[in-house]
C-alpha positions as CSV (number, residue, x, y, z in Angstrom):
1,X,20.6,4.1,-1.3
2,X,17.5,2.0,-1.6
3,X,18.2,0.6,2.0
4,X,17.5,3.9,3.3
5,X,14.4,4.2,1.6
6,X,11.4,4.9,3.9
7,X,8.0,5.5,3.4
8,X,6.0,7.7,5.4
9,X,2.0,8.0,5.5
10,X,0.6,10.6,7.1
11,X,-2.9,9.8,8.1
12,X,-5.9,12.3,7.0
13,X,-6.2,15.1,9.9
14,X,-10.1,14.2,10.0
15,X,-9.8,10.2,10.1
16,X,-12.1,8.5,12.8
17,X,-9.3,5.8,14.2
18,X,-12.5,4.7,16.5
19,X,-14.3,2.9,13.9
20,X,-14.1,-0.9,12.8
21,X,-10.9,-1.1,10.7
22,X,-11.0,-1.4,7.0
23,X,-7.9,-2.2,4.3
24,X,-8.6,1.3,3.3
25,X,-6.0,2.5,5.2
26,X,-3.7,-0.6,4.6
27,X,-3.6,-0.1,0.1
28,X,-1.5,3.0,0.5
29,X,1.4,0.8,2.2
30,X,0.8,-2.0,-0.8
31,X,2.8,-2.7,-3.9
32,X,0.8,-4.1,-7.4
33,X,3.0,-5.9,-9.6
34,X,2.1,-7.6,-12.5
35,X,3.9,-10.6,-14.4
36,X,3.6,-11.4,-17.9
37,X,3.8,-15.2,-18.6
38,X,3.7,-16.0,-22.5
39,X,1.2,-18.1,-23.6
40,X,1.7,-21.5,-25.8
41,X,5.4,-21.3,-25.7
């Protein structure tokens, strides 16, 4: 199932595509992950 997973953004109705480009638009596509490494061990 998860390779049929799609993500869809749909932009904001009022969003000004004729400006200079910012990564504004580019977090909602992004992943955080975070990895815990153990310290002194």
């Amino acid at each position: 199932a998860a390779d049929t997973l799609k993500r869809i953004h749909h932009p904001h109705p009022h969003e000004d595509f004729t400006t200079t480009p910012t990564t504004t638009r580019l977090t909602t596509h992004l992943e955080t992950k975070t990895i815990w490494h153990t310290t002194g061990q």
